[in-house]
N, C-alpha and C positions, 0 to 999 in steps of 0.2 A: 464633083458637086452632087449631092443627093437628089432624088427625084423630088420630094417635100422642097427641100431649098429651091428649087429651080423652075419648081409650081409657084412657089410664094414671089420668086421675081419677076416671073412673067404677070404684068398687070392685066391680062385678057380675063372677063370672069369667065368664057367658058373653057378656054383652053383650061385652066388652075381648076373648076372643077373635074373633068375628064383626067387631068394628069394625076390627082389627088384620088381620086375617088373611082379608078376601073370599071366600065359599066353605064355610070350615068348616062343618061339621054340625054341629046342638046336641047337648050333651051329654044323654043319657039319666039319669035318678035314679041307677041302678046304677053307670056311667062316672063324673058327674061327682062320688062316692065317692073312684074310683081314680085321680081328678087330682091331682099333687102339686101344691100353689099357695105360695107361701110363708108362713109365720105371719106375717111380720113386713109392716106397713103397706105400701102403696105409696110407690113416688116420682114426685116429678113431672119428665116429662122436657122440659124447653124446648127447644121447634123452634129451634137454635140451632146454631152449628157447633163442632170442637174450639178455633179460636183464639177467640171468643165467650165460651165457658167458660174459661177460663184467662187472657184477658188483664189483668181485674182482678186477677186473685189475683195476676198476677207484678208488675201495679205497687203490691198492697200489698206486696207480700215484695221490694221492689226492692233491698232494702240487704245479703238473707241470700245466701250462697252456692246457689247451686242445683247445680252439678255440678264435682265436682274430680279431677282424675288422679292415680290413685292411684300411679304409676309417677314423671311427671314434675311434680305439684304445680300445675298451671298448672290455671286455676278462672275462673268465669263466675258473676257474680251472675244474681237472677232480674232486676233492670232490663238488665243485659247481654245475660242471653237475647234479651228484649222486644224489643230496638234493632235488636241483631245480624239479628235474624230478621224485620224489618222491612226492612232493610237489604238483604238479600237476596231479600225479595220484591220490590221495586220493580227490582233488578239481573236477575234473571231477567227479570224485562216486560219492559221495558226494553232492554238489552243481545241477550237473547237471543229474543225476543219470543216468549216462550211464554205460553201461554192458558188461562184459565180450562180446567179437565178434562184439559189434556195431564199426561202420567204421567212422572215424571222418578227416575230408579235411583238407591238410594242402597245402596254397597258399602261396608260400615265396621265396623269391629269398635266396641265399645263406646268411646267417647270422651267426651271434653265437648262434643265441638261436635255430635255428636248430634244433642243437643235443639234445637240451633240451627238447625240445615240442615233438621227434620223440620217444624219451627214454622215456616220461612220457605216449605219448600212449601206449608203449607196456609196459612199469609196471602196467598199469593198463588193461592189454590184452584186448585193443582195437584194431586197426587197422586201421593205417593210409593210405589216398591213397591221392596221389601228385598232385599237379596240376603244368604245368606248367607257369610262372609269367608272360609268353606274354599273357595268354587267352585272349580272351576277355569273354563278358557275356555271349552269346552265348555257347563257349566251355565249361564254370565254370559251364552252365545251366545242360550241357548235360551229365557230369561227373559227377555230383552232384546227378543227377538223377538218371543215372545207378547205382553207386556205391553204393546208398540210405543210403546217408552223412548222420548222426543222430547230427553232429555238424562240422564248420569250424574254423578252425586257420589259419589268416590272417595278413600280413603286414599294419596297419594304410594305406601308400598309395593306397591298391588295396581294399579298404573298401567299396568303391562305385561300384566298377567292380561286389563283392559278391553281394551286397546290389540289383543293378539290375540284379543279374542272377536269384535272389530267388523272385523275385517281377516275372519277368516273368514268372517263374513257379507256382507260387502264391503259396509257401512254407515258414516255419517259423521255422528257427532251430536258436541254439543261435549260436553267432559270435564273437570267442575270437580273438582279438586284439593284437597284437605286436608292440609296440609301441618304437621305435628307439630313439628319441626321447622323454624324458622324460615330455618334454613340452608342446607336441603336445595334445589337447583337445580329450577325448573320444567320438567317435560318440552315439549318444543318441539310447540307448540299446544295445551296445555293451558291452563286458566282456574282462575286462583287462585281459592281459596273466600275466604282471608284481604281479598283484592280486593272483591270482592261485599259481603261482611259489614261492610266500613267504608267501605263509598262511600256517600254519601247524596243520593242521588239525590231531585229535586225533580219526583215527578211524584204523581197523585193516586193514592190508596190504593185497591183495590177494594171496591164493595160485597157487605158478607157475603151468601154463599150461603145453604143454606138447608138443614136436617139431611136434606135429598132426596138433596143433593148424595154424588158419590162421595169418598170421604176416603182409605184406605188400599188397596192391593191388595197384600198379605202371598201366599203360596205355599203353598198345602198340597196334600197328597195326596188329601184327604176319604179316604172308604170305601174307594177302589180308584182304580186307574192311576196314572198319570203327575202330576207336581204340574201345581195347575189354580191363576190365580189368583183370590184369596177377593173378593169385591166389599165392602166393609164400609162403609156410608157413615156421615156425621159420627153422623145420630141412633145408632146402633148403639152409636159409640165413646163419647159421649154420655152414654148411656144406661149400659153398664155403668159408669163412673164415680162415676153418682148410684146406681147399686146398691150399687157397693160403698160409699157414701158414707154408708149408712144407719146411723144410730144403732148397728142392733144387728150390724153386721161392721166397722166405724170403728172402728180400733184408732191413727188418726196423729192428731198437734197440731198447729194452725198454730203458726209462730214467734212468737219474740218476741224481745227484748232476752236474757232470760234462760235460752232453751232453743230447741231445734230439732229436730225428727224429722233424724238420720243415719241412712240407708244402705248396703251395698257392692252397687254395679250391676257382679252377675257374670251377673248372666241375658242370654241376648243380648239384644240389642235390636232386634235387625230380627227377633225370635221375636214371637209375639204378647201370649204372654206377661209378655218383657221389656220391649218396646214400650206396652204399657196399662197395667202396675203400673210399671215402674221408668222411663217416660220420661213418657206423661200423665198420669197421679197424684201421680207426684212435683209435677210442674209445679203443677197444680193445687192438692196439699194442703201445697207447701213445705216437700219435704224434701229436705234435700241428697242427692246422689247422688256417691259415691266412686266412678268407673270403672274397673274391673276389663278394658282392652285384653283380655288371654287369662289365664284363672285359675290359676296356679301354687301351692303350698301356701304357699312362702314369703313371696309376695305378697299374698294373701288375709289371712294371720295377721295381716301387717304392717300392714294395713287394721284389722283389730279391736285388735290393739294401740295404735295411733296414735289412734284415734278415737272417740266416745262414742255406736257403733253402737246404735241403739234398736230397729231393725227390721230383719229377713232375712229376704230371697223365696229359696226354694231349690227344689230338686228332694233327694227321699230321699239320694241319693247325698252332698250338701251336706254333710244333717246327718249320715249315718254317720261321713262324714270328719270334722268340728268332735269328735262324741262322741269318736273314736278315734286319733285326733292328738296326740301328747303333746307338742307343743309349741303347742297349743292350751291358755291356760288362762286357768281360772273368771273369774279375774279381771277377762279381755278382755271381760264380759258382764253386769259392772256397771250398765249402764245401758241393757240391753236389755229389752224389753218383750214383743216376739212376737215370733214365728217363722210365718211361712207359707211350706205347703209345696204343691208342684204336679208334675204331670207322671207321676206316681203315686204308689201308694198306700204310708202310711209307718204302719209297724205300731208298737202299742202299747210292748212290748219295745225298738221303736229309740227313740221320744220319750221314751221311762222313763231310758235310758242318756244323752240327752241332756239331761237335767232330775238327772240324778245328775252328769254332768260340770261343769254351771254350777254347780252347788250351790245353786237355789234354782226356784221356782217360776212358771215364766213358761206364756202360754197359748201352744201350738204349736196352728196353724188347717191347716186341709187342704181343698184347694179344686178341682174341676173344671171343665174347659173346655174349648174346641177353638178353633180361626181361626174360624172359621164362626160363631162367637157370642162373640168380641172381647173377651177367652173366658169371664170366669165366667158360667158356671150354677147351681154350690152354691158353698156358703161353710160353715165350722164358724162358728156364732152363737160371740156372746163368753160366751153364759152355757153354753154343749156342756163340760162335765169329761170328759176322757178316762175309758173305762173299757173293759173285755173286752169289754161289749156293744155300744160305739159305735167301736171300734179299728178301722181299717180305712177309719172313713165316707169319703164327701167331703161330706159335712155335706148340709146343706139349702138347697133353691130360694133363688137370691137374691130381692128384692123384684121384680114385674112378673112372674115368672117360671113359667110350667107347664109340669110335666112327666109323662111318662106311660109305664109301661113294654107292649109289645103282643110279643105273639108273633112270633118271628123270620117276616119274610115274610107277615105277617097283612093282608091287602088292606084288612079293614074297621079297621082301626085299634081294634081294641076294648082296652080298658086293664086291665090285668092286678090283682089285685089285691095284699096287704103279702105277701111272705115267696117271691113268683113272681118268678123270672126271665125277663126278657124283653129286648128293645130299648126303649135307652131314647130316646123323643121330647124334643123339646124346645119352647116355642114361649115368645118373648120380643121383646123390644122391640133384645135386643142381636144377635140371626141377620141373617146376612148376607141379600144384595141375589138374590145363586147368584152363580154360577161365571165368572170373567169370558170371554167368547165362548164359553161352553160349554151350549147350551141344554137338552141332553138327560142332561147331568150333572145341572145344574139341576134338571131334573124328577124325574130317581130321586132326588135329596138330600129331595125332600120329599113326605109320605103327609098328604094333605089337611090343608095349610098348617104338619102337625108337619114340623120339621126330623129327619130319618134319624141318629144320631148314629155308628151303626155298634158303640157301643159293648153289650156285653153288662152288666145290672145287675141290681137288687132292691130294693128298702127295707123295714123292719123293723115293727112294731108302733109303735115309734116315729116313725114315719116319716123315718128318718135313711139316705141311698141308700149303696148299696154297688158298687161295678165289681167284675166278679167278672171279664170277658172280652174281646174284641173281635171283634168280626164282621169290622169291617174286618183287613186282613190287611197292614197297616201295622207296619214293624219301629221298634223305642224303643229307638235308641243313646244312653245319657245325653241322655237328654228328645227328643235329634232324628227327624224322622223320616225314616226309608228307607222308597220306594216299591221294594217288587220288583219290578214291570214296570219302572223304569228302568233296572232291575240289571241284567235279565232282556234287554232290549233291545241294553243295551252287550256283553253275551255273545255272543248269537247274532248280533252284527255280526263277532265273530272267526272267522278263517279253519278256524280248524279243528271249531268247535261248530255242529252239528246242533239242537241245542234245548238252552232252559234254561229250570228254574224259582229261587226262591231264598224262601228261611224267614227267619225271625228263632228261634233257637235261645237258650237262656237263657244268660247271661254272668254271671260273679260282682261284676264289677267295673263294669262298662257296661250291664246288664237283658238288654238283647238286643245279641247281631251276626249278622249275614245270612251267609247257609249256599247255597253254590249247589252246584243238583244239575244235571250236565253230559252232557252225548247229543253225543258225538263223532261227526264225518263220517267217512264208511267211509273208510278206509287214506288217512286225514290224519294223521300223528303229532301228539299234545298234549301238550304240558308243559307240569304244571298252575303251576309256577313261572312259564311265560311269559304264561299265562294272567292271572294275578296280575297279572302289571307293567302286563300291557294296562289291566284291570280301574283299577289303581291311580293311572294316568293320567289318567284320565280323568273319576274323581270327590275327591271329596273325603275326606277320612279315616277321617271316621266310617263311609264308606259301604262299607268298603273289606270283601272277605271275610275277615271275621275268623274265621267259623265252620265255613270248607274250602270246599274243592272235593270232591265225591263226583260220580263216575262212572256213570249209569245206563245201563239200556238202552232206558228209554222215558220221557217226561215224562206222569204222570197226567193225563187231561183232561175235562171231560165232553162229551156229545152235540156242545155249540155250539162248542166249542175253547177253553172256558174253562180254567187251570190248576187242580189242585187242589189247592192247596198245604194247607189242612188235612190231607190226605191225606199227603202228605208229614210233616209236622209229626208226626203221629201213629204214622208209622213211624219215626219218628226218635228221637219217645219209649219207643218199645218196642224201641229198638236193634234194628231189621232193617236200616236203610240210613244 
């Protein structure tokens, strides 16, 4: 039995965190008070990898649909999954002779083959890392790079996007293809994906790794700088699965002859978000997945009209749209059961409008997380009723889970207690490995084996947490995230800009859009219009400044040369700049 599995069965919280976590200090009588632990039982997590867990359950469900295109129809049983992505793991060995641990790109918007290309790298214990489908070359260059891609999987459309990210780096890996389209001509030396997934290749299968192993490497910003990537290995992925797997947050059915958990997969997928609820959960708890390529209104409806949706993963923005859409109607939500919501927080007022839209009474859950913990942390229990006094939550610890809030910058970790705001720690079985080649990110990520979450919090008498803020200074464009040092580094490489910083400013439609404030070089002329195009090139759309250009004459900074972008933000609130 693994040292993980046999922390998770021991029910003591301090033994489990000591066994788990090397180092930690015990908790004092007063502390471990202020430890949030969850009410609800432990699970037990088997040292086992993501294809281990799931491979039974898709050769029971071999006969149901697992994933279908909501655009073009075209649909993958879960025994098709199984094959396909077997299929492709013996073509990768094989063909391209890549090896246990190599990292291989997968650029795609949400599809059905997905879950196929994602299950063929980890059968064949690779590891996949995401990109996402707005990059341009630019960002593809730079994550390609760090991650030190050994091969990419790509949508035909974004062929040329790859083609000149690896030209700019002057790199040569091979470039399998996803071709939608059956039609559509292969780019000259590229590798069909449709090739790989039906060739069947007679060579021996690997032996499963082992939940040490590394699994995913997703892209996030953490607390501050530049996106780093997240090290997440299978126990992590694992692990949150059987958390959410628990009695008291299991809201899915397995199939059968006579019903089925449906979905519409509008979350991304290469998000972590989307990737853990909407591609391995699915898989796992056999529910079909309707793919949502890019979310349009028309197409999304068409999805809830057509089909006998029982569950939505959304971000607030979702359900504002479903409540306030008048060609959204009651009807389409017949047969829906929840709603879970993520990515923030969704007020009592909007879940009331959207529970007066369907005309009937379903449970909406509200859940947080981050990359870094693969991502639930809380969950709303199934037995939580909305009310003024819990409006807001993100519910409570999953199982395996403790949490702790401490004063911003507090060395000794000491835990704050109900109705205090602090930073909220983390420590679970589902936090990441740190930062991939990042050792010193690593270490500020963590205050004596708590994970740093960056974010600002509280919980209640009841003990139900609330996000009040963020320390990290991370901008939330409809759920994505802008780092301002990216923003900030793509400025001050333009010819005419002296310094830049850049905010996240409130949006009515988006949450936030990033705000950059610009320190022009002496008698260079700047047009904040040319500015823009540069800007606009070179990232992706969300990243784009939506919320101006303002002109200073100094960038706030402290002692060490840090920006101070609160400082910014807070003049910006008070209309001075």
């Amino acid at each position: 039995m693994s040292v993980i599995r046999r922390a998770l069965l021991s029910r003591n919280i301090v033994d489990y965190t000591k066994v788990i976590f090397p180092g930690s200090r015990s908790f004092a009588t007063d502390d471990a008070a202020n430890i949030l632990k969850s009410e609800s039982s432990d699970v037990t997590v088997p040292d086992i990898t993501i294809p281990e867990l799931i491979r039974s359950k898709l050769e029971r469900n071999h006969r149901y649909t697992a994933v279908e295109c909501a655009s073009t129809g075209r649909s993958y049983t879960f025994g098709q999954v199984r094959t396909k992505s077997m299929n492709l793991s013996r073509a990768l060995r094989h063909k391209l002779k890549l090896k246990p641990g190599d990292v291989v790109a997968v650029f795609s918007s949400n599809i059905p083959e997905f879950s196929i290309v994602i299950l063929g790298l980890l059968e064949a214990r690779l590891v996949p890392t995401t990109l996402n489908p707005l990059y341009t070359q630019n960002e593809v260059s730079t994550q390609l790079l760090d991650s030190s891609a050994k091969a990419i999987i790509v949508q035909s459309k974004a062929y040329s996007t790859v083609k000149a990210a690896l030209d700019l780096m002057k790199l040569q890996i091979p470039i399998i293809v996803i071709k939608e389209n059956q039609a559509d001509s292969l780019p000259q030396g590229a590798i069909s994906l449709q090739e790989f997934v039906d060739s069947k290749i007679d060579i021996p299968d690997l032996e499963p790794g082992t939940g040490e192993d590394l699994a995913f490497l997703p892209y996030s910003s953490g607390t501050t700088g530049l996106p780093k990537g997240v090290e997440l290995l299978h126990r992590n992925i694992v692990s949150n699965v059987m958390q959410a797997s628990h009695i008291d947050f299991k809201f899915t059915t397995d199939p059968s002859d006579t019903y089925q958990d449906v979905t519409p997969g509008v979350l991304p997928f290469y998000h972590i978000y989307g990737f853990t609820v909407s591609v391995i959960n699915t898989l796992y708890h056999g529910t079909k997945v309707v793919t949502l390529e890019k979310f349009t209104p028309d197409l999304y409806i068409s999805v809830l009209k057509n089909n006998p949706i029982s569950l939505i993963y959304a971000a607030p923005p979702l359900i504002l749209f479903l409540s306030a859409h008048p060609d959204v109607k009651k009807e389409y939500f017949a047969h829906l059961i929840s709603v879970t919501s993520g990515a923030a927080p969704l007020g009592l007022l909007d879940e009331e409008r959207f529970i007066e839209k369907i005309g009937r009474d379903v449970q909406v859950f509200q859940g947080y997380g981050l990359t870094e913990t693969s991502p639930i942390v809380t969950f709303s229990p199934k037995g939580l009723r909305r009310s003024e006094s819990s409006a807001g939550s993100i519910g409570v610890p999953v199982p395996n889970t403790l949490l702790k809030l401490i004063a911003p910058d507090d060395p000794t970790g000491t835990p704050l207690g109900p109705n205090q705001t602090g930073e909220l720690l983390v420590k679970g079985p589902q936090v990441m490995r740190g930062y991939h080649n990042r050792p010193e990110e690593t270490k500020n990520a963590f205050l004596d084996g708590w994970f740093k979450t960056g974010d600002i919090a509280y919980y209640n008498d009841k003990r139900l947490v609330f996000i009040t803020d963020r320390l990290k200074e991370l901008i939330k464009v409809k759920g994505f995230q802008v780092a301002p040092a990216e923003l900030e580094a793509i400025l001050r490489n333009y010819h005419a800009v002296e310094d830049a910083a850049v905010i996240g400013i409130p949006h009515p439609l988006f949450g936030e859009v990033p705000r950059a404030y610009i320190v022009p070089k002496k008698d260079v002329p700047l047009k904040v219009e040319d500015l823009n195009q540069y800007v606009n090139d070179k990232v992706a759309k969300y990243k784009r400044l939506e919320g101006g250009v303002q002109i200073i004459d100094v960038i706030p900074k402290n002692p060490s040369g840090k920006i101070l972008r609160r400082q910014l933000r807070l003049k910006y609130d008070e209309n001075e700049i």
